[in-house]
C-alpha positions as CSV (number, residue, x, y, z in Angstrom):
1,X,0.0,0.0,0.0
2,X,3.1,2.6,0.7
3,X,4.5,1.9,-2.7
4,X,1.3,3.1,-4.1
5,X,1.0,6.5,-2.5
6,X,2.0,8.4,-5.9
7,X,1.0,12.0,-4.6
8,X,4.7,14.1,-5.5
9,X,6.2,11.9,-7.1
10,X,8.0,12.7,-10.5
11,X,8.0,10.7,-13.8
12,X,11.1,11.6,-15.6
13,X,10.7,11.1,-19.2
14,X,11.2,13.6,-22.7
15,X,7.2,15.1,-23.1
16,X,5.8,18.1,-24.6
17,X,3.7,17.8,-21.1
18,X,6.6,17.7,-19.1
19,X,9.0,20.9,-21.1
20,X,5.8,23.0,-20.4
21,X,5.8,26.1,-18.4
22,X,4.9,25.0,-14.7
23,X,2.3,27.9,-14.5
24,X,0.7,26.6,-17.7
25,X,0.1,22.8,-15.9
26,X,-1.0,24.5,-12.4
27,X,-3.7,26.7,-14.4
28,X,-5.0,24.0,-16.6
29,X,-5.2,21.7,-13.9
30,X,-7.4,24.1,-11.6
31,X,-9.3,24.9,-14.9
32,X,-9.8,21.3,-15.8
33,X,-10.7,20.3,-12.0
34,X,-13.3,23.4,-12.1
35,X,-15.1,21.8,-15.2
36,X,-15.7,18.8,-13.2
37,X,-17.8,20.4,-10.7
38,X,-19.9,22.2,-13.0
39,X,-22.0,19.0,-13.9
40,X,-24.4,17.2,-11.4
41,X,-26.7,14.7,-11.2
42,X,-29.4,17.1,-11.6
43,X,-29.0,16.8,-15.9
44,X,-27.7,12.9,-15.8
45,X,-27.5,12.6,-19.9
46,X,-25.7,16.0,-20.1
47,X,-23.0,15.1,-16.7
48,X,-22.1,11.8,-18.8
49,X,-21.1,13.1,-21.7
50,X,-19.4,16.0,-19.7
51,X,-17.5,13.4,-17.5
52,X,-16.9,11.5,-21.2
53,X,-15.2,14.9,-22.3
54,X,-13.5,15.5,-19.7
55,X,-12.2,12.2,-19.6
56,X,-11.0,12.0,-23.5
57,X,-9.2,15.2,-22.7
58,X,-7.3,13.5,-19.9
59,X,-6.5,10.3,-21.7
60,X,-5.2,12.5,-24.6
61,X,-3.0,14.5,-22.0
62,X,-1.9,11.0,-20.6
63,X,-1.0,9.8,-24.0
64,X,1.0,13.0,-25.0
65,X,2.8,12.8,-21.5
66,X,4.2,9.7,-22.1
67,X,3.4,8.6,-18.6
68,X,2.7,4.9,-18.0
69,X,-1.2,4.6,-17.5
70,X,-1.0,2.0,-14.9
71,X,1.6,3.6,-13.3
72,X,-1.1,6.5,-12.6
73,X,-3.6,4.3,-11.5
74,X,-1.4,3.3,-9.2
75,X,-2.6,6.5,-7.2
76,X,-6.1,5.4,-7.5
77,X,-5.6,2.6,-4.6
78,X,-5.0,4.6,-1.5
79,X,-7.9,6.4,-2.0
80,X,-10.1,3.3,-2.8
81,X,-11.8,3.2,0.9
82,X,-12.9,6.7,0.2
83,X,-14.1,6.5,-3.3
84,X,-16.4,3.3,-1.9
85,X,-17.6,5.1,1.0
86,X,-18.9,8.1,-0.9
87,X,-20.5,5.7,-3.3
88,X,-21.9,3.5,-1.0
89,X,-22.9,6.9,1.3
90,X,-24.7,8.2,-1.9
91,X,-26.6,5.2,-2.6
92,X,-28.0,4.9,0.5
93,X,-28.6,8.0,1.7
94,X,-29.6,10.6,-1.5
95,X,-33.2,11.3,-1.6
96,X,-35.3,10.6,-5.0
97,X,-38.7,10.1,-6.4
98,X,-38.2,7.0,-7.9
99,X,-37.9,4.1,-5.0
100,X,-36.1,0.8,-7.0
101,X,-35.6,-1.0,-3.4
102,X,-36.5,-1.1,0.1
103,X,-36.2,-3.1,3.4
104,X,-36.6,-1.7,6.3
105,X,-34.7,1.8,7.0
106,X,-32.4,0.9,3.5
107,X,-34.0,3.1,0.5
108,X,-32.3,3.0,-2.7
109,X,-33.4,5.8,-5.2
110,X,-32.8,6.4,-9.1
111,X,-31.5,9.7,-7.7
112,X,-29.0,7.9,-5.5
113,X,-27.8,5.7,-8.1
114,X,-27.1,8.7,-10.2
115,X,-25.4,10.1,-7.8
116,X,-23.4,8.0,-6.6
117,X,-21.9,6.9,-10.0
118,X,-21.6,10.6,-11.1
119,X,-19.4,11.4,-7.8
120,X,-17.7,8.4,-8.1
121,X,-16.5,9.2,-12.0
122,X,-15.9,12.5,-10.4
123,X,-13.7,11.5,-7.8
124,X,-11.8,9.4,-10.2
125,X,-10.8,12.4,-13.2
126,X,-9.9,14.5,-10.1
127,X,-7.1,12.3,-8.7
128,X,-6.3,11.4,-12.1
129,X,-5.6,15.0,-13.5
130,X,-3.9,16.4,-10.3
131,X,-1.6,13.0,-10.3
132,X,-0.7,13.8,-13.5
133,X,0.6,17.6,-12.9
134,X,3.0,16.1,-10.2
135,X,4.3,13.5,-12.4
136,X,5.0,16.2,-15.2
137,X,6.5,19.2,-12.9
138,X,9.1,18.4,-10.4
139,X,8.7,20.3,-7.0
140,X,11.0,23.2,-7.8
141,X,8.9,23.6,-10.9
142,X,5.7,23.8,-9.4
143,X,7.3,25.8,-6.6
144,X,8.6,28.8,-8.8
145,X,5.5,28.5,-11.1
146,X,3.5,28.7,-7.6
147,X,5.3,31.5,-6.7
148,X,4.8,33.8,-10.2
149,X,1.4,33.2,-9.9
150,X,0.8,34.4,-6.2
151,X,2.9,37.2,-6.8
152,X,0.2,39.7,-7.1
153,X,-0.5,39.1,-3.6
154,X,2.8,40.3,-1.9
155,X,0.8,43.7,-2.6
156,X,-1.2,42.9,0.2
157,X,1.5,41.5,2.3
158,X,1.0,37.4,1.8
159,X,4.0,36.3,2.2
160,X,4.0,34.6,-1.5
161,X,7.4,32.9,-1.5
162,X,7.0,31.5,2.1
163,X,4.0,29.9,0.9
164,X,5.3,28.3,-2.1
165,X,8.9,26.7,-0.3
166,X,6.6,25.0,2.5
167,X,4.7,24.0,-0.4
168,X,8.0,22.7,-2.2
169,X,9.2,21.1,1.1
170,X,6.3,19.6,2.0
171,X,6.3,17.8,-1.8
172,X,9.8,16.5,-1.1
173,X,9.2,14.9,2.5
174,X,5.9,13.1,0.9
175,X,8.3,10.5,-0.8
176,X,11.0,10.3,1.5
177,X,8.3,9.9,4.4
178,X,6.8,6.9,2.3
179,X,10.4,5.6,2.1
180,X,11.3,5.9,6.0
181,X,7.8,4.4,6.8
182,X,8.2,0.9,4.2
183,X,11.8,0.7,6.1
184,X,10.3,0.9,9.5
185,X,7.5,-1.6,8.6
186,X,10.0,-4.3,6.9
187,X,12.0,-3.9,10.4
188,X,9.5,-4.3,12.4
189,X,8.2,-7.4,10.4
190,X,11.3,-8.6,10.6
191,X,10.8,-8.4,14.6
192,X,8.2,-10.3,14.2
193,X,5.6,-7.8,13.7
194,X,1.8,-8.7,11.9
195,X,0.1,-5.4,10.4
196,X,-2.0,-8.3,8.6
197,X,-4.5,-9.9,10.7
198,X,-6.5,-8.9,13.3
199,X,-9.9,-6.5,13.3
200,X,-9.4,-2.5,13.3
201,X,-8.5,-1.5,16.5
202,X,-6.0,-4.0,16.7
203,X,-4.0,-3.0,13.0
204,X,-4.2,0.6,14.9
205,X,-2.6,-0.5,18.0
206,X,0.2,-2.2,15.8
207,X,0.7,0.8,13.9
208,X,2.0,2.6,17.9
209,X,5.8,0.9,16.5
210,X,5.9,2.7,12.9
211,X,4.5,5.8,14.3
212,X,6.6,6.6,17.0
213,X,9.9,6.6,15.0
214,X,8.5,7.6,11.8
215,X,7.7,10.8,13.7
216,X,11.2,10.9,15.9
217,X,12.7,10.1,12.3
218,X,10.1,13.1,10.7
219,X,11.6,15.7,13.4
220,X,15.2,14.8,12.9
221,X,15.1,15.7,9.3
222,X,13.1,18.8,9.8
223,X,15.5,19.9,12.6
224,X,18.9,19.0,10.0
225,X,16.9,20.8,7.2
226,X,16.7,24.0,9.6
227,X,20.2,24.1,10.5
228,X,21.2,23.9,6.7
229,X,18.8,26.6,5.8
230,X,20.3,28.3,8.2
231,X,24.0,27.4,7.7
232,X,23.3,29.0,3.9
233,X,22.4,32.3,5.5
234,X,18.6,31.9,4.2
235,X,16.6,34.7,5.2
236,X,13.4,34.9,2.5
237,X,13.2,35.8,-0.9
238,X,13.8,39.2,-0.9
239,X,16.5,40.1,-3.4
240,X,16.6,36.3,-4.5
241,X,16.9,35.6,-8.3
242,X,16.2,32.6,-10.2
243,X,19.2,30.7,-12.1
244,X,16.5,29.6,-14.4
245,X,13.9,32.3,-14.8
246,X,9.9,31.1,-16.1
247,X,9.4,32.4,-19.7
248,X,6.2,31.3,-21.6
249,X,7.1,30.1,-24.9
250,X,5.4,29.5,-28.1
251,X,5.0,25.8,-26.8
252,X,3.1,27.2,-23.8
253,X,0.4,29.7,-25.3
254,X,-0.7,26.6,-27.6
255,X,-1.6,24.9,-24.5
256,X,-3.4,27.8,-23.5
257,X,-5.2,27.6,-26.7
258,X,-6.2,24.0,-26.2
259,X,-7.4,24.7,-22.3
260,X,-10.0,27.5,-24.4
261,X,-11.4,25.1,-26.9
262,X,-12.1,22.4,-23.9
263,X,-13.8,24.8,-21.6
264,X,-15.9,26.5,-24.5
265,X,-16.6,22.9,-25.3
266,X,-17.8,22.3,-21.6
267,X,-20.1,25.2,-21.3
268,X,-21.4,25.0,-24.6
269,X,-22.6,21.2,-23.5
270,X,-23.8,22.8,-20.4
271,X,-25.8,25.2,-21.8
272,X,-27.0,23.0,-24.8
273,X,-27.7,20.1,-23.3
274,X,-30.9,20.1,-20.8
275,X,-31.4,16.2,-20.1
């Protein structure tokens, strides 16, 4: 299960995806992850073939990245309690007109059925496309591009480039934390501990031994990263400059074409299609 925790992780391979400016992918993806909330199960006919554009899109993008499909479905698996209990929650508990079963205090609705497969598709094309963005853009990409984007912002004193090196910290422990927790759970199983068997509360309990250093372990790092910061003379980003400067190139407003045509394509199905 920790080896399929995907969330900042880089692919490193030679893509038109992955040579595109990183303010380019962080716009796109916020534009493409605002399309998906702007169908519901109110128009079912016209949220599928939304969710079916909005898919092709993403399959294209996949394609053109040259990222391994299964290797991004990969991220799909951690989240698989939570993409069953919404659909299960939906089912059981969305209101409808249309009754298809009942026993007792269980009611399953048309409505809920819709819903629940709608949110479910939903929930899918969102971890998808914001996988996909990490696997593209390494941290110090999607920290500078973070960074140009907030920058209006330092006019009203948000402290824009504090924001964005947490941000590009915090992507770089997520991997390295995944890495100290699989060696703390191969030592401990070596120890003779099972994180198998048992019911709930007791795979909690045996989780007290990966915890407890994983944290010590989490503090350490935090504490020798503080001391190096600090050891460089690092005091903000005031009067910092970049050794490789963001410059949108030709490359880069084509994308921005491309995001145009697929949201005028989303709201024209929106506003065309009333079923």
């Amino acid at each position: 299960m920790i080896r399929d925790i995907t969330i900042g992780q880089y692919y490193p391979t030679n893509s038109v995806i992955h040579r595109l400016d990183p303010r380019v992918k962080l716009i796109g993806t916020l534009l493409y992850i605002i399309s998906l909330f702007l169908f519901g199960p109110s128009y079912f006919v016209r949220s599928i073939l939304g969710y079916a554009l909005a898919a092709t899109a993403l399959f294209t993008i996949i394609k053109v990245s040259k990222v391994p499909f299964r290797f991004i479905l990969r991220g799909l698996k951690p989240v698989l309690f939570l993409l069953m209990f919404t659909v299960v929650f939906n089912i059981f508990l969305t209101p409808g007109e249309r009754e298809l079963f009942r026993w007792k205090f269980i009611r399953i609705t048309d409505t809920g059925l819709k819903t629940a497969f709608l949110m479910g598709l939903r929930l899918v094309l969102l971890i998808l496309g914001s996988s996909l963005m990490t696997f593209t853009t390494t941290p110090n990409q999607l920290t500078d591009g973070l960074e140009r984007l907030l920058n209006p912002l330092k006019k009203i004193k948000v402290p824009v480039h504090e924001v964005a090196m947490m941000m590009s910290i915090a992507l770089r422990f997520i991997p390295i934390l995944l890495e100290e927790t699989d060696k703390i759970m191969k030592a401990q199983q070596a120890r003779g501990a099972d994180f198998e068997t048992g019911n709930l509360f007791q795979r909690a309990k045996a989780m007290i031994p990966i915890l407890v250093p994983l944290f010590v372990s989490a503090f350490r790092r935090a504490g020798d990263l503080a001391m190096a910061m600090e050891a460089r003379c690092y005091r903000g980003g005031e009067g910092r400059t970049k050794m490789k400067p963001l410059i949108y190139q030709k490359k880069d407003y084509t994308a921005f074409i491309y995001f145009i045509i697929y949201l005028v394509l989303v709201l024209l199905l929106r506003k065309l299609v009333t079923v």
